[in-house]
Steps between C-alpha positions, in 0.01 A plus 500: 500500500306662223326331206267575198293293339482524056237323310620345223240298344168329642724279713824592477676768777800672556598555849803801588602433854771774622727488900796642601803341407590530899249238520692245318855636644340439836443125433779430336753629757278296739525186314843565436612580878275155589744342242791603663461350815529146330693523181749295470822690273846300483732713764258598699293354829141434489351846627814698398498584152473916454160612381695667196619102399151368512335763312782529199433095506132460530332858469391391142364230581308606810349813327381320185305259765399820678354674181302151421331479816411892532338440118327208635380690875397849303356339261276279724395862705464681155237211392348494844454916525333495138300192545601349230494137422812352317449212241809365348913635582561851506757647246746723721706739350726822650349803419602678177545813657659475828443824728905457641706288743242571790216400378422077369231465269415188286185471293275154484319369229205278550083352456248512705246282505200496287134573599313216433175461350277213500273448258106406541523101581095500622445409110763295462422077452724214657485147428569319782580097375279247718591110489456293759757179493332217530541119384569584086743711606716268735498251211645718276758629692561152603541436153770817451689344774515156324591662195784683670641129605470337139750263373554414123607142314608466169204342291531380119124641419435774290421837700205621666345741757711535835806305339851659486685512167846590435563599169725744237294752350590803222230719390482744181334779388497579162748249405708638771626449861452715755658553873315261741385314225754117595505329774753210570376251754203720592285329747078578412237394710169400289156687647690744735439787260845611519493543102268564254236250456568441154859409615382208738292412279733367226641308784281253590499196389930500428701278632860492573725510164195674282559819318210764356464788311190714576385842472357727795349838497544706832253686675431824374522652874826239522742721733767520243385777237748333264287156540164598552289399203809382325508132348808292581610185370652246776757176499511288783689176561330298830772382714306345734163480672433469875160443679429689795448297828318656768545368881218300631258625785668306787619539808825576327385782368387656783817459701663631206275853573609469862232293664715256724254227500354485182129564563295643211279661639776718702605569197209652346416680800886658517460628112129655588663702787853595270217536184266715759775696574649552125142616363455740751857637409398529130154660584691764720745550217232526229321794715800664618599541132154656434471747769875620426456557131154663569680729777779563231268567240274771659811713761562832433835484523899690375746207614841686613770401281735371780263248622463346183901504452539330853269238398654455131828447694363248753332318224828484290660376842255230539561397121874474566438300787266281320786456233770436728337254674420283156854548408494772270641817464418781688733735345273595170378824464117503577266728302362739710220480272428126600406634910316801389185432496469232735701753784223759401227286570635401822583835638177601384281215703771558789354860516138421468531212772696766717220761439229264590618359817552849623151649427327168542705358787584175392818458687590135580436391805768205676203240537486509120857504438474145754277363268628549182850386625348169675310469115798527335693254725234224482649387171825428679585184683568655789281805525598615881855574352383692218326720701825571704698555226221813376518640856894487546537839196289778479568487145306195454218625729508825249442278202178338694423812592451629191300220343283545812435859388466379127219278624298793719510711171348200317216470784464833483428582104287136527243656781497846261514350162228261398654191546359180284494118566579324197567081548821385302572214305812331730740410159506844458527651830820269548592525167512148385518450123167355334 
Protein backbone atom coordinates (compact mmCIF):
# COMPACT_ATOMS: atom_id res chain seq x y z
CA UNK A 1 0.00 0.00 0.00
CA UNK A 2 1.18 3.45 -0.89
CA UNK A 3 -0.32 6.78 0.17
CA UNK A 4 0.32 10.61 0.00
CA UNK A 5 -0.79 13.01 2.05
CA UNK A 6 -2.23 16.82 0.26
CA UNK A 7 -2.92 19.78 2.37
CA UNK A 8 -5.79 21.36 1.50
CA UNK A 9 -6.56 24.00 3.89
CA UNK A 10 -5.55 24.58 7.71
CA UNK A 11 -7.59 21.48 8.54
CA UNK A 12 -8.68 19.93 5.75
CA UNK A 13 -6.51 16.76 3.96
CA UNK A 14 -6.57 14.72 1.12
CA UNK A 15 -5.32 11.29 1.51
CA UNK A 16 -4.29 9.01 -2.07
CA UNK A 17 -3.97 5.47 -0.89
CA UNK A 18 -2.86 3.08 -3.95
CA UNK A 19 -2.60 -1.52 -3.76
CA UNK A 20 -2.68 -3.93 -6.21
CA UNK A 21 -5.85 -4.89 -7.51
CA UNK A 22 -4.55 -8.70 -6.70
CA UNK A 23 -5.14 -7.60 -3.29
CA UNK A 24 -8.78 -7.24 -3.59
CA UNK A 25 -9.06 -10.33 -6.21
CA UNK A 26 -7.38 -12.28 -3.45
CA UNK A 27 -10.18 -11.57 -0.90
CA UNK A 28 -12.82 -11.77 -2.90
CA UNK A 29 -12.18 -15.25 -4.37
CA UNK A 30 -11.63 -16.11 -0.65
CA UNK A 31 -14.87 -14.83 0.50
CA UNK A 32 -16.42 -16.15 -2.40
CA UNK A 33 -14.95 -19.89 -2.15
CA UNK A 34 -16.04 -19.54 1.90
CA UNK A 35 -19.51 -18.80 0.34
CA UNK A 36 -19.63 -21.71 -1.58
CA UNK A 37 -19.35 -24.19 0.90
CA UNK A 38 -22.83 -23.08 2.34
CA UNK A 39 -24.91 -21.48 -0.32
CA UNK A 40 -27.90 -22.68 -0.71
CA UNK A 41 -29.03 -22.48 -4.93
CA UNK A 42 -32.43 -24.33 -5.94
CA UNK A 43 -31.02 -27.72 -7.78
CA UNK A 44 -28.22 -28.01 -6.07
CA UNK A 45 -26.98 -29.67 -2.48
CA UNK A 46 -25.63 -27.62 0.23
CA UNK A 47 -21.73 -27.72 -0.55
CA UNK A 48 -22.27 -28.52 -4.28
CA UNK A 49 -22.97 -25.56 -6.19
CA UNK A 50 -19.85 -24.86 -8.91
CA UNK A 51 -17.68 -21.95 -7.91
CA UNK A 52 -18.61 -20.42 -11.46
CA UNK A 53 -22.64 -20.40 -10.03
CA UNK A 54 -21.77 -18.63 -6.86
CA UNK A 55 -19.63 -16.04 -8.26
CA UNK A 56 -22.06 -15.08 -11.46
CA UNK A 57 -24.75 -14.93 -8.36
CA UNK A 58 -22.99 -13.17 -5.60
CA UNK A 59 -19.53 -11.83 -6.97
CA UNK A 60 -21.15 -8.30 -6.96
CA UNK A 61 -22.18 -8.33 -4.01
CA UNK A 62 -19.16 -9.82 -2.23
CA UNK A 63 -16.66 -7.41 -3.97
CA UNK A 64 -18.62 -4.21 -3.28
CA UNK A 65 -18.39 -5.44 0.61
CA UNK A 66 -14.75 -6.23 -0.12
CA UNK A 67 -13.90 -2.70 -1.57
CA UNK A 68 -15.81 -1.10 1.68
CA UNK A 69 -13.85 -2.80 4.16
CA UNK A 70 -10.29 -2.42 2.30
CA UNK A 71 -11.37 1.63 2.23
CA UNK A 72 -12.14 1.33 5.79
CA UNK A 73 -8.63 -1.05 6.81
CA UNK A 74 -6.21 1.31 4.42
CA UNK A 75 -7.59 4.02 5.46
CA UNK A 76 -7.22 3.30 9.24
CA UNK A 77 -3.13 2.32 8.37
CA UNK A 78 -2.90 5.47 6.06
CA UNK A 79 -4.13 7.70 9.21
CA UNK A 80 -2.04 5.66 11.60
CA UNK A 81 1.45 5.89 9.29
CA UNK A 82 0.89 9.83 8.97
CA UNK A 83 -0.21 10.42 12.45
CA UNK A 84 -2.94 12.05 11.72
CA UNK A 85 -5.95 12.58 13.81
CA UNK A 86 -9.42 12.32 12.04
CA UNK A 87 -12.34 14.64 13.21
CA UNK A 88 -15.57 14.15 11.49
CA UNK A 89 -16.41 11.24 8.26
CA UNK A 90 -14.05 11.01 5.61
CA UNK A 91 -15.27 11.78 1.98
CA UNK A 92 -14.01 8.67 -0.19
CA UNK A 93 -13.88 8.88 -3.68
CA UNK A 94 -12.05 6.53 -6.65
CA UNK A 95 -9.27 8.16 -7.96
CA UNK A 96 -9.70 10.36 -11.06
CA UNK A 97 -6.96 8.95 -12.77
CA UNK A 98 -6.72 5.32 -12.35
CA UNK A 99 -3.09 3.88 -13.19
CA UNK A 100 -5.00 0.45 -14.97
CA UNK A 101 -6.75 -2.80 -13.96
CA UNK A 102 -3.73 -3.76 -11.61
CA UNK A 103 -3.47 -1.23 -9.59
CA UNK A 104 -6.77 0.11 -6.86
CA UNK A 105 -6.51 3.51 -5.79
CA UNK A 106 -9.25 5.63 -4.06
CA UNK A 107 -8.62 9.08 -2.65
CA UNK A 108 -10.12 10.30 1.00
CA UNK A 109 -11.20 13.51 1.96
CA UNK A 110 -11.13 14.62 5.51
CA UNK A 111 -10.23 17.22 9.00
CA UNK A 112 -8.02 16.91 11.36
CA UNK A 113 -8.31 18.17 14.45
CA UNK A 114 -7.59 21.60 15.58
CA UNK A 115 -4.72 22.82 17.87
CA UNK A 116 -6.15 24.29 20.66
CA UNK A 117 -5.31 27.32 22.42
CA UNK A 118 -6.32 28.42 25.74
CA UNK A 119 -6.45 31.67 26.59
CA UNK A 120 -4.93 33.45 29.92
CA UNK A 121 -7.76 32.48 32.69
CA UNK A 122 -5.16 33.71 35.80
CA UNK A 123 -7.07 37.21 35.20
CA UNK A 124 -10.15 35.99 34.68
CA UNK A 125 -13.13 36.65 37.75
CA UNK A 126 -15.87 33.99 38.79
CA UNK A 127 -18.74 34.52 40.90
CA UNK A 128 -19.38 31.71 42.75
CA UNK A 129 -23.34 32.14 44.36
CA UNK A 130 -23.25 31.44 48.30
CA UNK A 131 -26.73 30.87 50.21
CA UNK A 132 -27.07 28.86 52.87
CA UNK A 133 -30.88 27.37 53.26
CA UNK A 134 -32.02 27.93 56.32
CA UNK A 135 -35.57 28.50 58.08
CA UNK A 136 -36.89 31.62 55.44
CA UNK A 137 -36.17 29.48 52.91
CA UNK A 138 -38.16 26.23 53.96
CA UNK A 139 -41.14 28.54 54.46
CA UNK A 140 -41.12 29.71 51.20
CA UNK A 141 -40.76 26.74 49.45
CA UNK A 142 -43.33 25.39 51.73
CA UNK A 143 -45.36 28.04 50.52
CA UNK A 144 -44.57 27.09 46.50
CA UNK A 145 -45.69 23.71 47.38
CA UNK A 146 -49.05 24.94 48.83
CA UNK A 147 -49.49 27.05 45.98
CA UNK A 148 -48.93 24.15 43.62
CA UNK A 149 -52.08 22.34 45.54
CA UNK A 150 -54.55 25.45 45.37
CA UNK A 151 -58.15 25.02 44.79
CA UNK A 152 -60.54 27.83 43.51
CA UNK A 153 -64.54 28.64 44.41
CA UNK A 154 -66.65 30.79 42.63
CA UNK A 155 -67.09 34.10 44.75
CA UNK A 156 -69.63 37.06 43.82
CA UNK A 157 -66.90 39.86 45.02
CA UNK A 158 -65.29 42.08 42.83
CA UNK A 159 -61.55 40.99 41.94
CA UNK A 160 -58.44 41.29 43.72
CA UNK A 161 -54.81 40.10 44.17
CA UNK A 162 -54.36 36.16 43.89
CA UNK A 163 -58.07 35.73 42.55
CA UNK A 164 -58.76 33.98 39.18
CA UNK A 165 -60.93 35.75 36.59
CA UNK A 166 -62.32 34.41 33.50
CA UNK A 167 -63.19 36.87 31.15
CA UNK A 168 -63.54 37.92 27.05
CA UNK A 169 -61.12 40.42 26.15
CA UNK A 170 -60.38 42.37 22.49
CA UNK A 171 -57.72 44.86 22.39
CA UNK A 172 -57.01 47.73 19.66
CA UNK A 173 -54.45 49.69 18.47
CA UNK A 174 -55.15 52.55 16.64
CA UNK A 175 -58.72 51.87 16.29
CA UNK A 176 -57.72 48.53 15.12
CA UNK A 177 -57.38 44.80 16.06
CA UNK A 178 -54.51 43.03 15.98
CA UNK A 179 -53.50 39.08 16.08
CA UNK A 180 -53.41 37.99 19.78
CA UNK A 181 -55.28 40.83 20.66
CA UNK A 182 -59.14 38.48 21.88
CA UNK A 183 -59.41 36.10 24.05
CA UNK A 184 -62.66 34.00 24.58
CA UNK A 185 -62.91 32.47 28.00
CA UNK A 186 -59.34 33.42 28.86
CA UNK A 187 -58.54 32.47 32.34
CA UNK A 188 -56.07 35.56 34.22
CA UNK A 189 -54.68 35.21 37.44
CA UNK A 190 -54.51 38.76 39.40
CA UNK A 191 -50.71 39.51 40.99
CA UNK A 192 -48.96 36.61 39.11
CA UNK A 193 -47.39 39.07 36.68
CA UNK A 194 -48.29 37.05 33.80
CA UNK A 195 -49.46 40.42 31.99
CA UNK A 196 -48.71 43.78 32.11
CA UNK A 197 -49.39 45.49 35.27
CA UNK A 198 -51.53 47.98 33.85
CA UNK A 199 -53.66 45.00 32.57
CA UNK A 200 -54.34 43.55 36.17
CA UNK A 201 -54.75 46.50 37.22
CA UNK A 202 -58.05 47.44 35.50
CA UNK A 203 -59.15 44.22 36.96
CA UNK A 204 -59.52 44.58 40.34
CA UNK A 205 -62.25 45.37 41.89
CA UNK A 206 -64.79 43.60 38.82
CA UNK A 207 -67.02 41.31 39.48
CA UNK A 208 -68.69 38.71 37.49
CA UNK A 209 -71.10 40.28 34.64
CA UNK A 210 -69.02 43.84 34.62
CA UNK A 211 -67.61 45.17 31.44
CA UNK A 212 -64.65 48.08 31.03
CA UNK A 213 -63.00 49.98 28.64
CA UNK A 214 -59.46 51.14 29.55
CA UNK A 215 -56.37 52.15 27.96
CA UNK A 216 -52.76 50.58 28.58
CA UNK A 217 -49.42 51.58 27.34
CA UNK A 218 -46.80 48.65 27.02
CA UNK A 219 -43.41 48.64 28.10
CA UNK A 220 -41.09 50.19 25.94
CA UNK A 221 -38.60 47.02 26.28
CA UNK A 222 -42.21 44.93 25.97
CA UNK A 223 -40.91 41.76 23.88
CA UNK A 224 -43.16 42.44 21.01
CA UNK A 225 -41.47 45.37 18.91
CA UNK A 226 -44.95 45.91 17.45
CA UNK A 227 -46.28 46.60 21.22
CA UNK A 228 -43.57 48.06 22.97
CA UNK A 229 -44.38 51.66 23.82
CA UNK A 230 -47.57 51.36 21.90
CA UNK A 231 -50.99 52.43 23.65
CA UNK A 232 -53.87 49.97 23.32
CA UNK A 233 -57.34 50.32 24.15
CA UNK A 234 -59.00 47.07 25.91
CA UNK A 235 -62.80 45.52 26.35
CA UNK A 236 -63.38 43.02 28.78
CA UNK A 237 -66.59 41.33 29.90
CA UNK A 238 -65.95 39.43 33.63
CA UNK A 239 -67.45 36.10 33.48
CA UNK A 240 -66.70 35.15 36.68
CA UNK A 241 -64.41 35.57 39.66
CA UNK A 242 -62.85 32.80 41.79
CA UNK A 243 -60.80 33.16 45.07
CA UNK A 244 -57.85 31.17 45.47
CA UNK A 245 -57.85 28.63 48.42
CA UNK A 246 -54.68 27.47 49.64
CA UNK A 247 -54.44 23.99 51.71
CA UNK A 248 -53.96 24.37 55.36
CA UNK A 249 -50.64 23.38 57.24
CA UNK A 250 -51.89 19.98 58.55
CA UNK A 251 -51.03 16.77 58.74
CA UNK A 252 -52.83 16.46 55.45
CA UNK A 253 -50.60 18.31 53.84
CA UNK A 254 -47.73 16.64 54.68
CA UNK A 255 -48.94 13.20 53.69
CA UNK A 256 -49.94 14.80 50.61
CA UNK A 257 -45.80 15.59 50.06
CA UNK A 258 -45.20 11.96 50.99
CA UNK A 259 -44.73 11.98 54.72
CA UNK A 260 -46.85 8.82 55.81
CA UNK A 261 -47.62 10.06 59.17
CA UNK A 262 -48.19 13.52 58.96
CA UNK A 263 -45.51 15.06 61.20
CA UNK A 264 -44.46 18.66 60.45
CA UNK A 265 -41.55 18.78 61.37
CA UNK A 266 -40.57 15.68 58.97
CA UNK A 267 -41.77 17.65 56.65
CA UNK A 268 -39.68 20.59 56.93
CA UNK A 269 -36.71 18.64 57.49
CA UNK A 270 -37.49 16.44 54.02
CA UNK A 271 -37.80 19.94 51.91
CA UNK A 272 -34.34 21.31 53.66
CA UNK A 273 -32.55 18.11 52.42
CA UNK A 274 -34.59 18.12 48.60
CA UNK A 275 -34.04 22.33 48.96
CA UNK A 276 -30.18 21.56 50.09
CA UNK A 277 -29.85 19.51 47.33
CA UNK A 278 -31.69 21.83 44.55
CA UNK A 279 -29.46 24.99 45.56
CA UNK A 280 -26.44 23.25 45.28
CA UNK A 281 -27.63 22.11 41.72
CA UNK A 282 -28.30 25.76 40.73
CA UNK A 283 -24.94 27.04 42.26
CA UNK A 284 -23.10 24.26 40.18
CA UNK A 285 -25.10 25.28 37.14
CA UNK A 286 -24.54 29.04 37.63
CA UNK A 287 -20.55 28.35 37.73
CA UNK A 288 -20.43 25.79 35.18
CA UNK A 289 -22.06 28.32 32.83
CA UNK A 290 -19.31 30.85 33.78
CA UNK A 291 -16.25 28.87 33.43
CA UNK A 292 -17.60 27.47 29.92
CA UNK A 293 -18.36 30.81 28.38
CA UNK A 294 -15.04 32.21 29.84
CA UNK A 295 -13.18 29.01 28.27
CA UNK A 296 -15.21 29.74 24.99
CA UNK A 297 -14.49 33.21 25.02
CA UNK A 298 -10.63 33.25 25.35
CA UNK A 299 -9.64 29.44 22.98
CA UNK A 300 -7.72 29.81 20.15
CA UNK A 301 -9.51 27.76 18.18
CA UNK A 302 -10.66 26.68 13.86
CA UNK A 303 -13.73 24.25 14.63
CA UNK A 304 -13.67 21.51 11.65
CA UNK A 305 -16.69 21.81 9.69
CA UNK A 306 -17.83 18.13 10.11
CA UNK A 307 -18.02 18.31 13.77
CA UNK A 308 -20.21 21.09 13.76
CA UNK A 309 -22.48 19.28 10.95
CA UNK A 310 -22.61 16.06 13.20
CA UNK A 311 -23.77 18.06 16.00
CA UNK A 312 -26.34 20.27 13.84
CA UNK A 313 -27.72 16.83 12.82
CA UNK A 314 -27.94 15.37 16.35
CA UNK A 315 -29.50 18.52 17.54
CA UNK A 316 -32.16 18.46 14.69
CA UNK A 317 -32.61 14.67 15.81
CA UNK A 318 -33.22 15.58 19.31
CA UNK A 319 -35.79 18.36 18.09
CA UNK A 320 -37.70 15.74 16.09
CA UNK A 321 -37.78 13.60 18.93
CA UNK A 322 -38.90 16.30 21.16
CA UNK A 323 -41.77 16.93 18.54
CA UNK A 324 -42.80 13.51 18.11
CA UNK A 325 -43.13 12.86 21.46
CA UNK A 326 -45.68 16.08 22.03
CA UNK A 327 -47.53 14.92 19.06
CA UNK A 328 -46.33 16.98 16.42
CA UNK A 329 -44.81 16.64 13.30
CA UNK A 330 -41.52 15.64 12.74
CA UNK A 331 -41.57 15.75 9.09
CA UNK A 332 -40.93 19.79 8.64
CA UNK A 333 -37.98 20.90 7.18
CA UNK A 334 -35.63 22.37 9.94
CA UNK A 335 -33.44 25.41 9.18
CA UNK A 336 -30.09 24.51 9.35
CA UNK A 337 -29.65 27.95 10.39
CA UNK A 338 -31.72 27.36 13.70
CA UNK A 339 -28.63 24.52 15.05
CA UNK A 340 -25.81 26.57 13.85
CA UNK A 341 -24.68 28.32 16.31
CA UNK A 342 -25.64 26.42 19.18
CA UNK A 343 -23.68 23.05 17.36
CA UNK A 344 -20.64 25.51 17.08
CA UNK A 345 -20.56 26.34 20.51
CA UNK A 346 -20.78 22.87 21.55
CA UNK A 347 -18.14 21.40 19.38
CA UNK A 348 -16.12 24.19 20.35
CA UNK A 349 -16.35 23.59 24.44
CA UNK A 350 -16.22 19.71 23.44
CA UNK A 351 -12.66 20.53 22.10
CA UNK A 352 -11.48 22.76 24.84
CA UNK A 353 -12.77 20.20 27.59
CA UNK A 354 -10.95 17.42 25.44
CA UNK A 355 -7.74 19.59 25.32
CA UNK A 356 -7.75 20.23 28.97
CA UNK A 357 -8.22 16.87 30.37
CA UNK A 358 -5.37 15.71 28.25
CA UNK A 359 -2.68 18.31 29.24
CA UNK A 360 -4.13 18.77 32.69
CA UNK A 361 -5.18 15.19 33.43
CA UNK A 362 -8.50 15.48 34.57
CA UNK A 363 -9.77 12.16 33.53
CA UNK A 364 -12.69 10.85 35.64
CA UNK A 365 -12.01 8.61 37.97
CA UNK A 366 -14.97 5.53 38.85
CA UNK A 367 -15.24 6.75 42.61
CA UNK A 368 -16.56 10.01 41.14
CA UNK A 369 -18.65 8.56 38.56
CA UNK A 370 -20.22 6.44 42.05
CA UNK A 371 -20.98 9.54 43.46
CA UNK A 372 -22.51 11.50 41.06
CA UNK A 373 -24.73 8.48 40.03
CA UNK A 374 -25.77 7.73 43.87
CA UNK A 375 -26.49 11.97 43.77
CA UNK A 376 -28.49 11.72 41.01
CA UNK A 377 -30.50 8.67 42.26
CA UNK A 378 -31.26 10.17 45.71
CA UNK A 379 -34.17 12.04 44.18
CA UNK A 380 -35.73 8.74 43.25
CA UNK A 381 -37.87 6.60 45.49
CA UNK A 382 -35.94 3.89 45.18
CA UNK A 383 -32.37 5.02 44.70
CA UNK A 384 -30.55 1.35 44.82
CA UNK A 385 -32.43 0.65 41.46
CA UNK A 386 -31.44 3.73 39.85
CA UNK A 387 -28.09 3.11 40.33
CA UNK A 388 -28.47 -0.35 38.58
CA UNK A 389 -30.16 0.86 35.85
CA UNK A 390 -26.79 3.56 35.14
CA UNK A 391 -24.46 0.56 35.52
CA UNK A 392 -26.45 -2.00 33.22
CA UNK A 393 -25.25 0.47 29.58
CA UNK A 394 -22.12 1.93 29.04
CA UNK A 395 -23.95 4.51 27.29
CA UNK A 396 -25.41 5.83 30.35
CA UNK A 397 -22.10 5.52 32.27
CA UNK A 398 -20.65 7.71 29.11
CA UNK A 399 -23.17 10.42 29.75
CA UNK A 400 -21.95 10.51 33.66
CA UNK A 401 -18.83 10.30 32.49
CA UNK A 402 -18.79 13.20 30.74
CA UNK A 403 -20.46 15.48 33.24
CA UNK A 404 -17.77 14.11 35.59
CA UNK A 405 -15.15 15.54 33.23
CA UNK A 406 -17.32 18.79 32.76
CA UNK A 407 -17.05 19.21 36.52
CA UNK A 408 -12.92 18.63 36.78
CA UNK A 409 -12.65 21.40 34.04
CA UNK A 410 -14.82 23.63 36.26
CA UNK A 411 -12.46 22.82 39.42
CA UNK A 412 -9.81 23.30 37.41
CA UNK A 413 -10.35 27.03 35.78
CA UNK A 414 -11.87 27.82 39.63
CA UNK A 415 -8.26 26.97 41.40
CA UNK A 416 -6.54 29.12 38.22
CA UNK A 417 -9.06 31.80 37.77
CA UNK A 418 -9.83 34.05 40.68
CA UNK A 419 -12.80 32.69 41.88
CA UNK A 420 -15.32 35.13 44.02
CA UNK A 421 -17.93 34.45 46.82
CA UNK A 422 -20.84 36.46 46.25
CA UNK A 423 -24.19 35.52 48.74
CA UNK A 424 -27.51 35.35 46.63
CA UNK A 425 -30.81 36.46 47.25
CA UNK A 426 -32.85 32.75 47.24
CA UNK A 427 -36.11 34.24 44.93
CA UNK A 428 -33.69 34.70 42.48
CA UNK A 429 -31.42 31.86 42.62
CA UNK A 430 -34.66 29.60 42.25
CA UNK A 431 -36.24 31.88 40.18
CA UNK A 432 -39.42 32.62 41.93
CA UNK A 433 -41.35 35.64 40.65
CA UNK A 434 -41.34 38.80 43.10
Amino acid sequence: MQATLETISTLERRLKVSLPMQDVNSEVDSRLRRMARTAKIHGFRPGKVPYKLVQQQYGGQIRQEVLGDILQKTFGEAVRQKNLRVAGLPRFEPSAEPKGEETFEYSATFEIYPEVKIGELTSTGIKRPVLAVGDSEIDKTIEVLRKQRVTYQPVERGAAKGDRVLLDFEGKRDGQTFEGATGKDHMALIGEKRYIEAFEDNLIGLKKGDQKNFEVTFPPDYHSSELAGKQVSFDVQIKGVDQANLPPLDSEFAKALGIPDGDQARLREDVRTNLTREVEWRIQARVKDQVMRVLHDSAQIEVPKSLVEMEINRLMGEMRENLKSRGMKQDTDLPLELFESDAKRRVTLGLIISELVRTQNLQAKPEQLKELVAQHAQSYENPSEVVQWYYQSPDRLREVESLALENNVVQWVLGVAKAEDVTVEFDELMGNRT
